[in-house]
N, CA and C of each residue as an Amber inpcrd file, in Angstrom:
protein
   393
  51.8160000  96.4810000 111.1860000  51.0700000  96.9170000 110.0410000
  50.4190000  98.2590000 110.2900000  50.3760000  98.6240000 111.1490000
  50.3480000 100.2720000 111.6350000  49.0320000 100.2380000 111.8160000
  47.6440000 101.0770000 111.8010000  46.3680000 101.0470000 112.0700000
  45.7000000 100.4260000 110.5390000  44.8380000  99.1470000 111.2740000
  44.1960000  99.0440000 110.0840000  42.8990000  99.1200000 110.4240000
  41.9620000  99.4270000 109.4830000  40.7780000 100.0360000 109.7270000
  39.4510000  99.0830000 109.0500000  39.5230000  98.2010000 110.2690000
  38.4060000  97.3640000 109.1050000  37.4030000  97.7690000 109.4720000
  36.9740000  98.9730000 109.5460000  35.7750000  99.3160000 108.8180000
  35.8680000 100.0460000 107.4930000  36.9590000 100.0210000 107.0900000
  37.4410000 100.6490000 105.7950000  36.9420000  99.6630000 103.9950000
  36.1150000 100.7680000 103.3650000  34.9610000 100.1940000 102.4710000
  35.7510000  99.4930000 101.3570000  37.1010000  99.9590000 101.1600000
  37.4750000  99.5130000  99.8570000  38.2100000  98.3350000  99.8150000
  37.8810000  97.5040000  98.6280000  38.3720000  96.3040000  98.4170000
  39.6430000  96.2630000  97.5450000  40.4860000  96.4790000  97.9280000
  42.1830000  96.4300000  97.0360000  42.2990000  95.7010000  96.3760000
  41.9820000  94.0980000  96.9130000  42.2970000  93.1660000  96.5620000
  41.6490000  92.8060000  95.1470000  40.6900000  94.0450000  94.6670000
  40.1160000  93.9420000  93.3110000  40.8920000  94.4860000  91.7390000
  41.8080000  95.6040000  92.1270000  42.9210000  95.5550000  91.7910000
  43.8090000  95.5140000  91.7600000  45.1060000  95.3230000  91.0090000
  46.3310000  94.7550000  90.9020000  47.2270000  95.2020000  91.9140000
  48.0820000  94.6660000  92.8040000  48.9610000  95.3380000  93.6090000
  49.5130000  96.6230000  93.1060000  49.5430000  97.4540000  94.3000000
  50.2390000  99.3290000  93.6530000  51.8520000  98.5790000  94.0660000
  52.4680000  97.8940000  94.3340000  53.6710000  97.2830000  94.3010000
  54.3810000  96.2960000  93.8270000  55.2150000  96.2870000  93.4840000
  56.0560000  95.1240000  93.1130000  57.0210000  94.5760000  93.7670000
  57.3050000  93.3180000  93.3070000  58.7800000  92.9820000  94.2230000
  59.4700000  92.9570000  93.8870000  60.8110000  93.3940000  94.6130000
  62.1710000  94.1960000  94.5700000  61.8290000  95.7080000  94.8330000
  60.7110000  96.2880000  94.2270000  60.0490000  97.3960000  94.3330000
  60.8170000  98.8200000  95.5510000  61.5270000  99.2860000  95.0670000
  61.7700000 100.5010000  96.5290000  61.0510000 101.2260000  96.7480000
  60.5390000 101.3280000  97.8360000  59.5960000 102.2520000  98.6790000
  59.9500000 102.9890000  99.6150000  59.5570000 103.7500000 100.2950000
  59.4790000 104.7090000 101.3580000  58.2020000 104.9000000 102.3320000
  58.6290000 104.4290000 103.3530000  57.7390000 104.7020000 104.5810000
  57.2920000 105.7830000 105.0600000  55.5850000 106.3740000 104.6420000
  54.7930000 107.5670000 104.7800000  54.4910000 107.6990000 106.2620000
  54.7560000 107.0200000 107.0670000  54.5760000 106.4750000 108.6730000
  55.3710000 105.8720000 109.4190000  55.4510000 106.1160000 110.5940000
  56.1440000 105.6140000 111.6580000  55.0710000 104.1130000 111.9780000
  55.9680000 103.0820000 112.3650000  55.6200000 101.8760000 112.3700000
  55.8470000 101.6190000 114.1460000  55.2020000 100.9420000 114.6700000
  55.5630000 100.3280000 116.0470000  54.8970000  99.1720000 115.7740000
  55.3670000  98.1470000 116.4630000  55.4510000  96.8510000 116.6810000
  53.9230000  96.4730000 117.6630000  52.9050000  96.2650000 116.6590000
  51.4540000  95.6040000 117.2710000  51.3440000  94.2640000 118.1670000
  52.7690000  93.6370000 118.0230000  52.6000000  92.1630000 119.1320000
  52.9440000  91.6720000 117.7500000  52.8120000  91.7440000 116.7540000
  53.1660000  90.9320000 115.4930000  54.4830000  90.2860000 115.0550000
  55.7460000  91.5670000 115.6320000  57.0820000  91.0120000 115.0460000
  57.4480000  90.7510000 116.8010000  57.6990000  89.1610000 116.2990000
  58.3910000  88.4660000 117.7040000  59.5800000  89.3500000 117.9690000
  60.1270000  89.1580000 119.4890000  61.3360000  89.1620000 119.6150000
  61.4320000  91.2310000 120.1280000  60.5460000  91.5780000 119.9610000
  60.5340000  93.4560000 120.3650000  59.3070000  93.3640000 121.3310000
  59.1900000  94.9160000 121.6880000  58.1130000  94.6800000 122.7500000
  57.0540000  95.4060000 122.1160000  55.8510000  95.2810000 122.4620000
  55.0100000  96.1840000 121.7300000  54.9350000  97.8600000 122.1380000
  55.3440000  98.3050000 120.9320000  54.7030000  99.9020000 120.9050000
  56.2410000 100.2610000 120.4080000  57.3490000  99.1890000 120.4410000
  58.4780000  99.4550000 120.1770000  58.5850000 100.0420000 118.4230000
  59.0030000 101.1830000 118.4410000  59.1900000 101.3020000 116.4600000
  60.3180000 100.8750000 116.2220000  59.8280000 100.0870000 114.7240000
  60.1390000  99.4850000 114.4130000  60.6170000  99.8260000 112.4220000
  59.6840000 100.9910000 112.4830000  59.9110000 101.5960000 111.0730000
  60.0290000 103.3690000 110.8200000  60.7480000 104.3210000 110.6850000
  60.8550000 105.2480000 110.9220000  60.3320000 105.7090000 109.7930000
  59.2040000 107.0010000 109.6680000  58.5650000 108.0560000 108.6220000
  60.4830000 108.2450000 107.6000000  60.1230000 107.8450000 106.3430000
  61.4180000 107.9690000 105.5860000  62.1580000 106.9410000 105.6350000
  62.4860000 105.8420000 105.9510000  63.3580000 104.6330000 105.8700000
  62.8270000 104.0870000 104.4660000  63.6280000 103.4910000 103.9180000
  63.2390000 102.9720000 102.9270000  63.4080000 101.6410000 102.7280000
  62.8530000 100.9910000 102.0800000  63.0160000  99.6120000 102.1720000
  62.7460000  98.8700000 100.5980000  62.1480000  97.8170000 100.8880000
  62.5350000  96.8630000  99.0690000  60.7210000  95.4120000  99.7550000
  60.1920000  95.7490000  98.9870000  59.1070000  94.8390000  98.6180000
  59.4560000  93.0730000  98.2360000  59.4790000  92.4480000  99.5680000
  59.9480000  91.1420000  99.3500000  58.7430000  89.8030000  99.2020000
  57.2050000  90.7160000  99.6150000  56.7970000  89.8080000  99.3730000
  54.9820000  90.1190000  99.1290000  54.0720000  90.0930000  98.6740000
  52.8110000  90.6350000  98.4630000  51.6730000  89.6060000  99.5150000
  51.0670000  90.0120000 100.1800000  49.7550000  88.8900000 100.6270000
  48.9030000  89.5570000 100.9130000  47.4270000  89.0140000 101.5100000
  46.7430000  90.0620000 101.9010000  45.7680000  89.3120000 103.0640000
  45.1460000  90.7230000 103.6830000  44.3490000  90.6290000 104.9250000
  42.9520000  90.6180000 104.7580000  42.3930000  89.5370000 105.3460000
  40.7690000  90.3290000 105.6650000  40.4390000  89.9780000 104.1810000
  40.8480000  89.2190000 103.1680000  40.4900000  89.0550000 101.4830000
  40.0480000  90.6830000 101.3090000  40.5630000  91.0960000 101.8680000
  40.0490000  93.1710000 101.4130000  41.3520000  93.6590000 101.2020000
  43.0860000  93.3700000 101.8800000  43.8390000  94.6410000 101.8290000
  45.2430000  93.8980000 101.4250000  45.6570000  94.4370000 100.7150000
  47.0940000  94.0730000  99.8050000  48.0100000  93.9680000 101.2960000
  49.0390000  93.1150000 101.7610000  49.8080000  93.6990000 102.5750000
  51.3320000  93.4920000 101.7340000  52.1120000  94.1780000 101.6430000
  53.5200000  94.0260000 101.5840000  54.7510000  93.6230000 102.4990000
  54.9000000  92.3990000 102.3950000  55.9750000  92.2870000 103.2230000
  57.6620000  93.4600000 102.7490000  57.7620000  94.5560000 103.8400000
  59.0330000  95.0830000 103.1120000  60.0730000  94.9340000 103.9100000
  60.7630000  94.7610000 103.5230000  62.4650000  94.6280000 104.1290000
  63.2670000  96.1150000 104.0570000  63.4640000  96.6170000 105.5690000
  64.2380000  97.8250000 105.4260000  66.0710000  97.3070000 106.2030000
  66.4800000  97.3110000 105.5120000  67.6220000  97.1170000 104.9120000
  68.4410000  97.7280000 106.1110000  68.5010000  98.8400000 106.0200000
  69.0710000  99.9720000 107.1780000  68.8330000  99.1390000 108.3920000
  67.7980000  99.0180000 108.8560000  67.3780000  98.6420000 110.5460000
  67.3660000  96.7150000 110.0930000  67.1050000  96.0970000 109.0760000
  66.8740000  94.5130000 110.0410000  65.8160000  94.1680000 109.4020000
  64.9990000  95.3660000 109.6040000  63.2770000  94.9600000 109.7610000
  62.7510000  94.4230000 108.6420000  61.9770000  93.3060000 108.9130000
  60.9550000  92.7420000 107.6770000  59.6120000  93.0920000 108.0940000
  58.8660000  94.0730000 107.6740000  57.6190000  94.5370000 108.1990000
  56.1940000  94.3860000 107.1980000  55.2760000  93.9640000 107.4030000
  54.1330000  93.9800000 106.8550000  53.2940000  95.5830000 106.5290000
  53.2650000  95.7700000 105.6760000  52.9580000  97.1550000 105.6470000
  51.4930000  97.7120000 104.1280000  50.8150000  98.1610000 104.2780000
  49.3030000  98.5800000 103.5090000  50.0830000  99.6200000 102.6770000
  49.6940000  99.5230000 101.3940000  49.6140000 100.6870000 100.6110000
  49.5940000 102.0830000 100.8620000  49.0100000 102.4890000 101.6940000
  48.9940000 103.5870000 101.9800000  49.7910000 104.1590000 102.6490000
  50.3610000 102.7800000 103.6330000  51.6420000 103.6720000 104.1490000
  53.2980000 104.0000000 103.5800000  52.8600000 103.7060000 102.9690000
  54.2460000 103.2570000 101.4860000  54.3120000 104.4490000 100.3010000
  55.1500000 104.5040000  99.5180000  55.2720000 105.3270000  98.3650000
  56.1990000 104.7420000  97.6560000  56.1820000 104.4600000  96.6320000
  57.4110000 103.8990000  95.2990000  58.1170000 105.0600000  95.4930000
  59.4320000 104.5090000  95.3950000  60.7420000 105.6160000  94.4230000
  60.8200000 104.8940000  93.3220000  60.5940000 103.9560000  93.0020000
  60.7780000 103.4660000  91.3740000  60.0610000 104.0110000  90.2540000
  58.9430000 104.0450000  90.8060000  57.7000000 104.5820000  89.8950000
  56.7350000 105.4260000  89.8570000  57.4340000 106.7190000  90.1140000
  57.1550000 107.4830000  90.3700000  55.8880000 108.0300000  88.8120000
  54.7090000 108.8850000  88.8800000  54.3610000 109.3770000  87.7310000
  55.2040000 110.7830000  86.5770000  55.2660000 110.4200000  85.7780000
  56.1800000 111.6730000  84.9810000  56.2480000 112.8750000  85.1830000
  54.3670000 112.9330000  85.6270000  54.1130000 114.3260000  86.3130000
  54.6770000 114.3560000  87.3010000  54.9680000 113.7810000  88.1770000
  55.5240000 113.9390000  89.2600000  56.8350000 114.4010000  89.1370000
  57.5670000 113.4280000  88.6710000  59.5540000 113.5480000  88.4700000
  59.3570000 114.6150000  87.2650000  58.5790000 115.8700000  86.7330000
  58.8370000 116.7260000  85.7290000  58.8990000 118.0680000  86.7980000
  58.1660000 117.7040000  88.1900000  57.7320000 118.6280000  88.8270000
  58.9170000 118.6170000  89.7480000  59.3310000 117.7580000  89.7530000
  60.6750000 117.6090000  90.7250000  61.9940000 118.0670000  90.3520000
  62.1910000 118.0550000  89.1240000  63.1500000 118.6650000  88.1850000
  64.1010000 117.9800000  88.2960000  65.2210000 118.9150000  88.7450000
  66.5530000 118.0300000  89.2110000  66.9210000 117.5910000  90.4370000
  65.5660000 117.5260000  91.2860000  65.8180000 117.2400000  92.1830000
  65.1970000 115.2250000  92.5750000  64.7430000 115.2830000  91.1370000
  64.6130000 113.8440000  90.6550000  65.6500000 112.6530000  90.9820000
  66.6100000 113.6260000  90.3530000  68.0340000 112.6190000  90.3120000
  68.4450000 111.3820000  91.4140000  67.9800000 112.6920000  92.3850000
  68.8320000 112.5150000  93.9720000  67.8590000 111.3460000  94.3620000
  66.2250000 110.8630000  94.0790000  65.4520000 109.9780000  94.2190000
  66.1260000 108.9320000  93.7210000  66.2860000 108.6520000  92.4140000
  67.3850000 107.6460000  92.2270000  68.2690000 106.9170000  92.7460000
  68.8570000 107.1430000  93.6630000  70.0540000 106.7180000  94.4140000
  69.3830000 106.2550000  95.9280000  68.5600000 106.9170000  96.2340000
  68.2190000 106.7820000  97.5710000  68.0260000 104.9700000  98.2930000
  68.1920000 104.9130000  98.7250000  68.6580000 103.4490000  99.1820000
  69.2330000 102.2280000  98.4010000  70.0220000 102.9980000  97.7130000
  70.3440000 102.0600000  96.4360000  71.8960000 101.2380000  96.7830000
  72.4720000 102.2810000  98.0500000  73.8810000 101.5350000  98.7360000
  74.4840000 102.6640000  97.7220000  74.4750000 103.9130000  96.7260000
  75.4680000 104.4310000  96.2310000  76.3150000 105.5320000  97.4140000
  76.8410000 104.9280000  97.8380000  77.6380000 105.9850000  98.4200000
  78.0160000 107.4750000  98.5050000  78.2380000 108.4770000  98.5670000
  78.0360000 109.6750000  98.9690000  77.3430000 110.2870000  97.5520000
  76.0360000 109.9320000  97.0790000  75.3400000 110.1620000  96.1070000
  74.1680000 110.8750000  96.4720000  73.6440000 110.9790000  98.2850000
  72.1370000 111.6160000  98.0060000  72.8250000 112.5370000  99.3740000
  73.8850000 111.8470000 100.0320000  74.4230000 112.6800000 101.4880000
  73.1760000 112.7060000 102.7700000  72.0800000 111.9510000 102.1190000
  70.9260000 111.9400000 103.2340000  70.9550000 110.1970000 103.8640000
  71.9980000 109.6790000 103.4390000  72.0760000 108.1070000 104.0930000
  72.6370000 107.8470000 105.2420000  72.0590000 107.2200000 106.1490000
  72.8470000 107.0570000 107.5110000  73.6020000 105.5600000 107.6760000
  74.5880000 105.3490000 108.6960000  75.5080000 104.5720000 108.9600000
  74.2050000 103.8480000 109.8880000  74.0560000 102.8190000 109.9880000
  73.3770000 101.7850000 111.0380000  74.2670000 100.9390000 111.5580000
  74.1680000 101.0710000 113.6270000  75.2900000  99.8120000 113.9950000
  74.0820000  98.6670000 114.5360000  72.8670000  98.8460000 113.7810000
  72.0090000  97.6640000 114.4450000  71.6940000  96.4490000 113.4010000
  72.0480000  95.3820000 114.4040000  72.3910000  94.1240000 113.7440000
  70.8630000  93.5520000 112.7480000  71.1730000  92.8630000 111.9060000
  69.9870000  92.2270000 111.0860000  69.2980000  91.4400000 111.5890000
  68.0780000  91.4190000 112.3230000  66.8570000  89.9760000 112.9190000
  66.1810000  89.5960000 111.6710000  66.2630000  88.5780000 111.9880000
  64.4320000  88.3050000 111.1560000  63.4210000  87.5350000 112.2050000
  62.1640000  87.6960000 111.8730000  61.5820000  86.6060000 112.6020000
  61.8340000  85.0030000 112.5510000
């Protein structure tokens, strides 16, 4: 779940999840393995800045912090991950994708499995775990 900061004032859990499930996201952070996901060693990463993944499941920590269970697809990984370290490609704001122009498009596709559609997708030969 990357650094969490409980001394951190705000209560999430007062409004509505910033995610959904099925939801595609993108990882704002590099992830390593806190002792949490069995089976790796700790400090091992486990989520790379840019991987993208799919929102499989919502819970939360501490009754203060939304966590997302996300599934990145590419690597295996089912990772617990905070809002903040995350970003939608689904839902993006208008302002946003008006500012992006045509370079919007190419968001679209991005972990979607379309084949030579964004040319930024990599081949993975690492097998699927779960816990």
């Amino acid at each position: 779940m990357g650094d969490i900061n409980r001394d951190d004032d705000a209560i999430e859990i007062a409004s509505p999840p910033r995610f959904g499930f099925g939801e595609r996201v993108i990882a704002r952070s590099l992830i390593r393995n806190d002792g949490t996901y069995a089976g790796r060693d700790i400090g091992e990463v486990l989520v790379n800045k840019g991987d993208v993944g799919y929102v499989t499941n919502i819970g939360t920590f501490l009754q203060q912090f939304y966590i997302y269970a996300v599934d990145f697809v590419e690597s295996g990984h089912r990772v617990g991950m905070r809002a903040k370290e995350l970003c939608t490609l689904d839902k993006l704001p208008e302002d946003i994708v008006a500012r992006l122009g045509e370079r919007a498009a190419a968001l679209r596709t991005i972990g979607t499995g379309c084949a030579g559609e964004t040319g930024g997708e990599r081949e993975s030969s690492r097998t699927r775990e779960t816990r």
